[in-house]
C-alpha positions in Angstrom: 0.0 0.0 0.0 2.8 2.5 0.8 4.5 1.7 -2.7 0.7 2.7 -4.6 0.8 6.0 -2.2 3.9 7.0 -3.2 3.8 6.6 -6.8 0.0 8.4 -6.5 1.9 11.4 -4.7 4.6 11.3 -7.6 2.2 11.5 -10.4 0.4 14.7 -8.6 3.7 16.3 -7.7 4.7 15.9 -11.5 1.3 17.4 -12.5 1.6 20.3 -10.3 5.2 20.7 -11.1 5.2 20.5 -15.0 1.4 21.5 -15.9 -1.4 18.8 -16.2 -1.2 19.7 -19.8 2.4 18.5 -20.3 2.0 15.7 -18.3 -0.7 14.0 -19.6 1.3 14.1 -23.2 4.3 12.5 -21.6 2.0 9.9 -20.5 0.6 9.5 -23.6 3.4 9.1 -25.6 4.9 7.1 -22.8 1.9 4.6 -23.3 2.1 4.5 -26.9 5.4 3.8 -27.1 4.9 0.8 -25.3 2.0 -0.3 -27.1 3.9 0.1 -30.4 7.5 -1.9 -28.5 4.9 -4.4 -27.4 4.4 -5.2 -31.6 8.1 -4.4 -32.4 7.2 -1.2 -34.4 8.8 1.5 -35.1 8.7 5.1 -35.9 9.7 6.2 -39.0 9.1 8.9 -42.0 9.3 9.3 -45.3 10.2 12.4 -47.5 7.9 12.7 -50.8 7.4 16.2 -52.7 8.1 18.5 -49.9 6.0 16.7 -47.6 6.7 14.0 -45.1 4.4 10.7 -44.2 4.8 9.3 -41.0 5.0 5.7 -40.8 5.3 2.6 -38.1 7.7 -0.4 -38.9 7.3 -3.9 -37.7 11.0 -5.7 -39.8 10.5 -9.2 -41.9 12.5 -11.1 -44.1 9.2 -12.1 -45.9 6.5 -10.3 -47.8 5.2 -7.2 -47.5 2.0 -5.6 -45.4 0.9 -2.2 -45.9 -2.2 -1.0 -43.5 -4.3 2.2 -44.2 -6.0 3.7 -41.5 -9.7 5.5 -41.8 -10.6 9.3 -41.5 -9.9 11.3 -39.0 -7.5 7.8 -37.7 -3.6 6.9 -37.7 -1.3 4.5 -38.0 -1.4 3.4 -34.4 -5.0 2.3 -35.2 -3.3 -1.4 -36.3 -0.9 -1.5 -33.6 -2.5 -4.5 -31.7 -4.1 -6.1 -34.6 0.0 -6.4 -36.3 0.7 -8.3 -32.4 -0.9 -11.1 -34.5 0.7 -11.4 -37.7 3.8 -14.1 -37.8 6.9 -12.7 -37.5 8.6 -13.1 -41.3 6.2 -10.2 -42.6 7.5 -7.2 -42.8 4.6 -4.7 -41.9 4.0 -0.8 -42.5 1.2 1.3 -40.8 1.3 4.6 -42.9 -0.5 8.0 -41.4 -2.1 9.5 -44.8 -1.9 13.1 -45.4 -3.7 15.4 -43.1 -3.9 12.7 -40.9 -2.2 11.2 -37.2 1.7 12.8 -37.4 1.6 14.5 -40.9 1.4 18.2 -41.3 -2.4 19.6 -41.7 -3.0 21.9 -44.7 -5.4 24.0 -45.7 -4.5 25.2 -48.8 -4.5 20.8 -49.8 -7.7 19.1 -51.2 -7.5 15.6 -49.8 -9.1 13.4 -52.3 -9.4 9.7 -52.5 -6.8 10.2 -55.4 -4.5 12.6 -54.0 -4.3 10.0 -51.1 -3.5 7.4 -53.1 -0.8 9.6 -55.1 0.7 9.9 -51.9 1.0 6.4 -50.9 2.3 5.7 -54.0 5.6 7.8 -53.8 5.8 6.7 -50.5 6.0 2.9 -50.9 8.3 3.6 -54.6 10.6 6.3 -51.8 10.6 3.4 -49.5 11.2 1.0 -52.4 8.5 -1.2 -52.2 8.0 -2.8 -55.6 4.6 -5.5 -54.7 2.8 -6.0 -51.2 -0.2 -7.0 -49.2 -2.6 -4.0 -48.9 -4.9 -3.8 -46.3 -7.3 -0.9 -45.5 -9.9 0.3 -43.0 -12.7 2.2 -43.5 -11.5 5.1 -45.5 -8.9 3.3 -45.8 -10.5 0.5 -47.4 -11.5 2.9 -50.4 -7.8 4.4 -50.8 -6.6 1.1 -51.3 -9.3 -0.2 -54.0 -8.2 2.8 -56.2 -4.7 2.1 -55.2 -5.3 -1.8 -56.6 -7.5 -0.5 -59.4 -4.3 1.9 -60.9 -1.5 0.2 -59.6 -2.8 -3.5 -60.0 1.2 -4.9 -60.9 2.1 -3.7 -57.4 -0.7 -5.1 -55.0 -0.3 -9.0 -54.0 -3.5 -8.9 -52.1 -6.2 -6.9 -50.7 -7.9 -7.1 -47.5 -11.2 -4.5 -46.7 -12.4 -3.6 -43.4 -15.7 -1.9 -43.4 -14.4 -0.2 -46.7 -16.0 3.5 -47.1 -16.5 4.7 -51.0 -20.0 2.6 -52.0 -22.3 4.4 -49.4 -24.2 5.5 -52.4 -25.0 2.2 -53.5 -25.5 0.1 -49.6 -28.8 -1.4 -50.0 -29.2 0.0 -46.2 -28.3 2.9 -44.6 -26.3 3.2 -41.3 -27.1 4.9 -38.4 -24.6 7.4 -39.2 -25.9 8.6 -42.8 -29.2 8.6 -41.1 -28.3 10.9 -38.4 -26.4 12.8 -41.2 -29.5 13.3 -43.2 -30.9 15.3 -40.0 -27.9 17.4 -40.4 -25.7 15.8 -37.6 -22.2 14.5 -38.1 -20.8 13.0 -35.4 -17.4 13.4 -37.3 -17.3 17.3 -36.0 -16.1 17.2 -32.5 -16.5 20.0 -30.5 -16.2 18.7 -27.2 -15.3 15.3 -25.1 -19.3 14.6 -25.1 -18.7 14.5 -29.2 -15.5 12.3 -28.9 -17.4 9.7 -26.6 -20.3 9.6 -28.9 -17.9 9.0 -32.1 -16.7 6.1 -29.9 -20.0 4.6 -29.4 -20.5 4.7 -33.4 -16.9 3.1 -33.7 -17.3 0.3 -31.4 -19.4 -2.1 -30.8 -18.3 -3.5 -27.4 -15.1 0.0 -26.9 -11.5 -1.8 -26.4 -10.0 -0.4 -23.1 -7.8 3.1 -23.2 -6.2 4.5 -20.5 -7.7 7.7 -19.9 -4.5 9.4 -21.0 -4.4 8.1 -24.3 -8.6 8.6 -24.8 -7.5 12.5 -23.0 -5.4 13.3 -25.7 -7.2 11.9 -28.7 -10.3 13.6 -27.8 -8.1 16.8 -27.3 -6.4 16.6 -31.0 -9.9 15.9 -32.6 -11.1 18.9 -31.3 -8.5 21.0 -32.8 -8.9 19.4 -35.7 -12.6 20.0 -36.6 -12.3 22.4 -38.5 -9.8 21.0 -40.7 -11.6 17.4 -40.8 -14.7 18.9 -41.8 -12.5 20.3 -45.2 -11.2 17.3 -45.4 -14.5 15.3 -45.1 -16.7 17.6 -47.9 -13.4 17.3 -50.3 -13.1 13.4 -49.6 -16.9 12.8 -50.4 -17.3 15.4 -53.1 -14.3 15.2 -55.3 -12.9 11.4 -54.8 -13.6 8.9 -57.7 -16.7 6.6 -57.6 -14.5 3.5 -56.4 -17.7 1.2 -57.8 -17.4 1.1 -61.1 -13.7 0.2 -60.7 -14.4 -2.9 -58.6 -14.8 -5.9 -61.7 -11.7 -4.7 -62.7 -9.9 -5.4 -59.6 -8.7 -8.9 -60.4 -5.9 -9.6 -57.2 -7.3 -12.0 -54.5 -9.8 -10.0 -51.4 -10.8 -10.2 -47.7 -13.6 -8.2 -46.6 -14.2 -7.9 -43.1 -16.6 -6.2 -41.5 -18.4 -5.8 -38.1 -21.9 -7.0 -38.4 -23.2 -4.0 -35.8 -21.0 -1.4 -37.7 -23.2 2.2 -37.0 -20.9 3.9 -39.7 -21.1 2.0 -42.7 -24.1 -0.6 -42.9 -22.9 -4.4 -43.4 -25.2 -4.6 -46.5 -22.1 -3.5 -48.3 -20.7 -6.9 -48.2 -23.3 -7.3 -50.4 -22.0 -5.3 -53.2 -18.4 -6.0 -52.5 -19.5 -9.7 -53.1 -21.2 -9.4 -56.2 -18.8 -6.5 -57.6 -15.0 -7.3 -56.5 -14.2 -11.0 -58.4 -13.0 -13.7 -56.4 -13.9 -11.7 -53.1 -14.3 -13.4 -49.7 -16.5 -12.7 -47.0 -16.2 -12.4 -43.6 -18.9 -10.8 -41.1 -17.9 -10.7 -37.7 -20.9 -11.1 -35.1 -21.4 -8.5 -32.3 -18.3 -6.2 -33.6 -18.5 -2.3 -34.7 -16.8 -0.6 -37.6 -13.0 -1.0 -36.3 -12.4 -4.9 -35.9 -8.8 -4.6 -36.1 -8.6 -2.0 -32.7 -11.8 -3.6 -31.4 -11.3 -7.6 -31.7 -7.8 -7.2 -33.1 -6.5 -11.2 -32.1 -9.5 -12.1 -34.3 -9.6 -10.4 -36.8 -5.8 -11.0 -37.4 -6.7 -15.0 -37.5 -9.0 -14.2 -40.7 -6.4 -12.5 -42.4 -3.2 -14.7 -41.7 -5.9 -17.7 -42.8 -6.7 -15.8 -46.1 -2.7 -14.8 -46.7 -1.7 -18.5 -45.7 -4.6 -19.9 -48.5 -3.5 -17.1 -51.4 0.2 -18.5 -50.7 -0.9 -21.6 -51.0 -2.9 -21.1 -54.7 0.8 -19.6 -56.1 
């Protein structure tokens, strides 16, 4: 008991001595650091056209994974999920422009396209000739188009509760409904806003400290603004992904979270019928972020579908 009281007495002198503010960061980034050493990632970045992209690194001798996070997300979104992938792949969690440790501008329009133009020069930069892509949510849609242009460099496609077909879901989700009343629970204003976006995220929430969900909530309310120009340009100006998908002819995992609030499970539906050679995967009682929400899982399904396209060589 004496050894809990004087580490609780240390942690308030250090927040009365160095700001709550600062110390609440250097817990953060204390926490995520060992979250990331936990997966052997690390930190890196990569310098393409003036800008730079912010990566995490798990080393392999074997083939290549490249995981794209979802809007308004970052790379540390597939930190426990890569826990579960065996050790000869070499994986990469990228932060896309505007997003996690990249610079935000406003004088950008962040397009589905312009994202995928990124990724691009950074994998060629990183030289990164074919790999496993894997993307959630907004992800998901990046790397369709990124398979649909760059077909010669992508090995395999996996989709988790891929945005870009919400125009064509047979049913919509509780978030384009509540959109339609002229709500977005993307624009967070406050922590109330950042704990509802949760409850549309997750199904059953994965536990955060409360330094980590502290600062998160803190950075997304900064961001709003920005977010919202990034939201309208992504929606508004990105290629229709749809008509793209029977020409997307590498091998495909969809995953997706059967109580997923953002984008309905219907779209299986369409992926099904419209990607070639597509497998399904629904996950019972799991939101719209498997891989941070039942990452063990979800990894299974994946390493299964890897270890059967290896197999078909």
């Amino acid at each position: 008991m004496k050894s809990i009281a004087r580490a609780v007495l240390l942690l308030l002198t250090a927040c009365l001595t160095f700001g709550c503010a600062s110390f609440k960061q250097g817990m953060f980034d204390f926490m995520m650091s060992a979250e990331r050493s936990k997966s052997d990632l690390n930190p890196g970045i990569v310098q393409i056209q003036g800008q730079t992209m912010a990566y995490l690194e798990r080393a392999g001798k074997g083939e290549t994974i490249v995981l794209i996070h979802g809007f308004t997300g970052n790379k540390d979104h597939w930190t426990r999920f890569v826990r579960y992938l065996p050790e000869d792949y070499r994986v990469l969690a990228f932060d896309m422009p505007g997003h996690g440790d990249n610079d935000q501008s406003v004088e950008k329009t962040y397009t589905v396209d312009y994202m995928a133009s990124t990724l691009d020069q950074a994998v060629n930069t990183l030289g990164l000739s074919r790999f496993h892509l894997a993307g959630s949510s907004m992800g998901g849609w990046i790397s369709m188009l990124y398979a649909a242009r760059y077909p010669q460099k992508v090995i395999s496609l996996c989709l988790l509760d891929s945005a870009g077909l919400m125009n064509v879901s047979p049913q919509p989700s509780d978030l384009q409904m509540e959109q339609s009343k002229g709500h977005n629970p993307f624009i967070i204003t406050s922590r109330e806003d950042f704990e509802e976006l949760f409850e549309y995220a997750f199904y059953k929430q994965p536990f955060y400290p409360w330094p980590i969900i502290s600062v998160l909530s803190d950075r997304a309310i900064a961001s709003s603004d920005f977010y919202k120009k990034v939201g309208d340009e992504f929606l508004n100006q990105s290629t229709d992904i749809y008509p793209l998908l029977p020409g997307i002819n590498v091998p495909a995992l969809v995953i997706w979270g059967d109580k997923d609030r953002i984008l309905h499970v219907s779209t299986t539906e369409v992926l099904k019928k419209s990607l070639p050679g597509s497998e399904v995967v629904i996950m019972k009682d799991c939101g719209h972020m498997p891989m941070a929400e039942r990452p063990q899982e979800t990894a299974e399904y994946y390493v299964n579908f890897l270890r059967t396209h290896k197999r078909s060589q």
